[in-house]
N, C-alpha and C positions, 0 to 999 in steps of 0.2 A: 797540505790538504789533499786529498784523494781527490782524482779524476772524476769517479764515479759520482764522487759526490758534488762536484761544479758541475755534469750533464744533470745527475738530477736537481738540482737551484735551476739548473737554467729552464730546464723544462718543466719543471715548476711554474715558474714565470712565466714562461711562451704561455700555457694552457691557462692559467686565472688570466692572464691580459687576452688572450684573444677572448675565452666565455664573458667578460667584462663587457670587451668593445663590441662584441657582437649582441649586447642590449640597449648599448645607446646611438649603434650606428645607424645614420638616418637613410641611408641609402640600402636597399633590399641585394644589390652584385658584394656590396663590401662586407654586408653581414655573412653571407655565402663563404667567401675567401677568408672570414676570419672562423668561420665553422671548419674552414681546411686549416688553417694553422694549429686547431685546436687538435685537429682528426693527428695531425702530424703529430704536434710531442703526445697524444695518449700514443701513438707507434714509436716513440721513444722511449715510452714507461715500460712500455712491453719488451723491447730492447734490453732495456736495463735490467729487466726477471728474465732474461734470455728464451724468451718467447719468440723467435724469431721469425717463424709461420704466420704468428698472430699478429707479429708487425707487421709482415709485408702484406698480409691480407687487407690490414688496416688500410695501407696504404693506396695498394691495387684497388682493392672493392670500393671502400669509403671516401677517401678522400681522391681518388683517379673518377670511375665510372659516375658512382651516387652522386658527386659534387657534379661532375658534368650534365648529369641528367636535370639537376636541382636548377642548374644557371642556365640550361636548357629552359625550362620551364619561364624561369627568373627574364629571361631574352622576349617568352611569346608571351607572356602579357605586357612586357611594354615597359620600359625607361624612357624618361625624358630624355630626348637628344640634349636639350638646353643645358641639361642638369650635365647631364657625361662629361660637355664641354668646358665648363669649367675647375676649375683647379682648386680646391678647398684650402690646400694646404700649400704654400707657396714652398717652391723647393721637392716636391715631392720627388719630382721626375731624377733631379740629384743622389737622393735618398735610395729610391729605385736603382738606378746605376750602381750604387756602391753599396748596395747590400745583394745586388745581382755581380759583380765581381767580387765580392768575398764569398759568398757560393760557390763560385767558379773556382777560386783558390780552396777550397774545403774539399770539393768534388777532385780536383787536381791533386792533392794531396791524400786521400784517402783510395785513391787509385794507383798512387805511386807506394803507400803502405802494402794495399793489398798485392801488386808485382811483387814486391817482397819479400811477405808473407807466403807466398804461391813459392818461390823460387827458393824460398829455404835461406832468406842470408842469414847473414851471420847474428844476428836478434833473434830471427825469426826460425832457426833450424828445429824440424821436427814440430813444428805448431799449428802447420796446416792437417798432420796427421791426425796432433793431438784434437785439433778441434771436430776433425770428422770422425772421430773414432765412434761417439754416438749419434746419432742421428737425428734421435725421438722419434717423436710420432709421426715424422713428415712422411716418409715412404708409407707406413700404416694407412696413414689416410690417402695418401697418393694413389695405392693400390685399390682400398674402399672406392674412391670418387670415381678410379677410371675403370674400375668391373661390375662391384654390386650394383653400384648407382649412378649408373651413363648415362640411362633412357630421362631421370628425374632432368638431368644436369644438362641433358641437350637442350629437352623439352621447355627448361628454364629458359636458356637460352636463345633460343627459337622465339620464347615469349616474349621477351626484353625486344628482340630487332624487330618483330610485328609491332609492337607498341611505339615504338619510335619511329615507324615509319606511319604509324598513324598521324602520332601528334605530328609529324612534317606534312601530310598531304592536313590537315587538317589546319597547319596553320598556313598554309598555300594558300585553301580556299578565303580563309577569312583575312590574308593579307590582306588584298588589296584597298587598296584606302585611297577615295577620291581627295581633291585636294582641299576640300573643306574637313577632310579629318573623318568623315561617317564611312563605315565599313558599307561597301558595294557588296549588293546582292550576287551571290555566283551565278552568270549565265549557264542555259543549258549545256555549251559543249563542257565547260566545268564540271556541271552537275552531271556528266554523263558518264 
């Protein structure tokens, strides 16, 4: 059986089980985290049609910044501490560990490929050339983003950090919470 074809089953799989569990999950952080598993294998599918750009973008934009902004969001209106605290699933923490050390060995191994790939062994001679010999589009656009369209991309930029430091001073203000749970009014030096 082809490799290519057990990445794509698998991620296959990864993407219908996460878009599944992220309809019946009753928790609003888990449906997020399973909207990244999903952001991850479409950056696999793209992989696989050797879209490489498009992966990482997927990766970088979507499932890095967006997710964080998303769980951002997901933090200031509020989880049950009650809820966080307990354990749904008995074992989990288990589960956790050993699919965060087979990671760790994936990561470790696909960094010991690529030193080798880089270094030209004896597998690998002449295939770090081959693969750069084209490039695609990425320099294209590389050159587009950082000459015709700087001012767009800063300005975008610029937009993103303003906003997020809004919603931070604005959830400042409305933190506070007396200890019957009602949001206190912001005093003047607040309000000033």
């Amino acid at each position: 059986m082809n490799l290519e074809i057990l990445v794509f089953g698998a991620m296959f799989v990864m993407a219908l089980g996460c878009s599944l569990a992220m309809l019946f999950a009753p928790n609003a952080v888990h449906v997020a985290l399973f909207l990244v598993g999903a952001q991850v294998a479409l950056a696999l599918a793209f992989l696989l049609q050797g879209a490489f750009f498009v992966a990482a973008v997927q990766i970088i934009v979507y499932a890095g910044a967006i997710m964080v902004l998303f769980l951002f969001v997901i933090m200031l209106l509020g989880v049950d501490v009650r809820q966080a605290l307990v354990e749904p699933l008995t074992g989990q923490r288990g589960i956790a560990i050993l699919l965060g050390a087979l990671l760790a060995v994936g990561l470790v191994f696909v960094a010991i490929q690529g030193v080798q790939l880089a270094a030209g062994g004896a597998d690998g001679a002449g295939a770090l050339t081959e693969l750069n010999r084209d490039p695609g589009n990425v320099i294209g656009l590389a050159r587009a983003l950082f000459s015709r369209y700087l001012l767009p991309f800063e300005v975008t930029s610029i937009l993103l950090v303003v906003a997020i430091v809004g919603v931070m001073v604005l959830a400042r203000r409305l933190g506070a919470v007396e200890s019957e749970g009602q949001v206190q009014a912001p005093t003047e030096e607040e309000a000033a």
